[in-house]
C-alpha positions, -999 to 999 in steps of 0.1 A, spaced: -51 327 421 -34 307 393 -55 275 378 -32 261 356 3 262 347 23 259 312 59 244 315 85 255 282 113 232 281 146 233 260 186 226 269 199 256 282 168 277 289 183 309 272 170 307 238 136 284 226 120 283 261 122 316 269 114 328 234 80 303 239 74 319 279 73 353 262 50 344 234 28 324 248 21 351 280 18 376 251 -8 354 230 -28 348 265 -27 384 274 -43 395 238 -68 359 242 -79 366 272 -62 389 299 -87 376 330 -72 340 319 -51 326 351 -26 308 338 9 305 348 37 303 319 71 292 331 102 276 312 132 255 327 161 235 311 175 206 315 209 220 318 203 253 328 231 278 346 209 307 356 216 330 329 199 355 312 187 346 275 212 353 253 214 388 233 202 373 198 168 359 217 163 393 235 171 409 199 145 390 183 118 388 208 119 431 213 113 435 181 83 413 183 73 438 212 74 414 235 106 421 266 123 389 283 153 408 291 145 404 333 145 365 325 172 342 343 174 304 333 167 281 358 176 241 359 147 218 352 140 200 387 111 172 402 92 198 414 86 217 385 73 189 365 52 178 392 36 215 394 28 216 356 -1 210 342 12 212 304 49 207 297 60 215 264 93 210 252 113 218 219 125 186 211 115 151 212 145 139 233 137 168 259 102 152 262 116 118 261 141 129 293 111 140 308 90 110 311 120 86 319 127 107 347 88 112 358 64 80 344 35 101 360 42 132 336 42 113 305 2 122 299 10 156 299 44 160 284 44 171 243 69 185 223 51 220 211 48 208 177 37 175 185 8 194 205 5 221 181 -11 190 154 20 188 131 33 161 114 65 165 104 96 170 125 86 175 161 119 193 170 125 232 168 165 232 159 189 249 189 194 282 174 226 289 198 254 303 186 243 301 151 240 339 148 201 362 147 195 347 114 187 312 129 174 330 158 146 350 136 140 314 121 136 300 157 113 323 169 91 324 136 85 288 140 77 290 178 55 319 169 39 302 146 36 263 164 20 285 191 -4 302 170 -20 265 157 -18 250 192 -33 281 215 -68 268 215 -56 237 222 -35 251 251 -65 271 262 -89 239 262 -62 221 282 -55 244 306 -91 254 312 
């Protein structure tokens, strides 16, 4: 039975959220396998796609296979069942709670929850070819690693 559940938001759903889905199940798995958490990712304008090449490119050679991902559109319901929603930019997070006042206690961008600072957005690397993708996922990768005790404490 699944306690918790982790909700990775982006645009399209084909590129950051997935890349984040497929870490963070990875980072999980090598924390804690008897962990029950359930990582998911929507978008908020999502067509039911498969990531694209460049994100499965980059995300195989990290070991980790999202190839049997489809995108799926961000709805109500999906919100409502997360306990943790973490999106890639501030204006994803700020759709969020307009749409849902009740989710705004629970809805962070990933780097806002991951402690940082700075910019709280992780740039769209679509259609900007595998070197921005390589950047993308190296700063997911990373904004994951600070915040996965914090995930961990919040989901437990």
């Amino acid at each position: 039975m699944v306690s918790k559940s982790v909700l990775f938001v982006c645009y399209g759903n084909i590129c950051r959220s997935p890349m984040a889905e497929g870490f963070l199940k990875k980072m999980l798995e090598d924390y804690g396998g008897s962990m029950k958490v359930e990582v998911f990712s929507a978008g908020l304008n999502a067509f039911g796609g498969p990531p694209t090449r460049e994100a499965r490119v980059v995300m195989r050679e990290r070991g980790i296979d999202i190839s049997s991902f489809a995108s799926k559109q961000l709805t109500e319901e999906l919100i409502e069942k997360a306990d943790l929603v973490l999106t890639m930019e501030k204006s994803h997070k700020d759709r969020i709670t307009s749409w849902n006042l009740e989710s705004e206690s629970k809805v962070f961008t990933l780097k806002e929850f991951a402690g940082e600072n700075d910019d709280f957005d992780i740039g769209d690397p679509y259609g900007r070819g595998i070197v921005a993708y390589e950047a993308c996922a190296k700063e997911i990768e990373l904004s994951l690693i600070k915040a996965l005790k914090k995930i961990v404490d919040y989901v437990s």
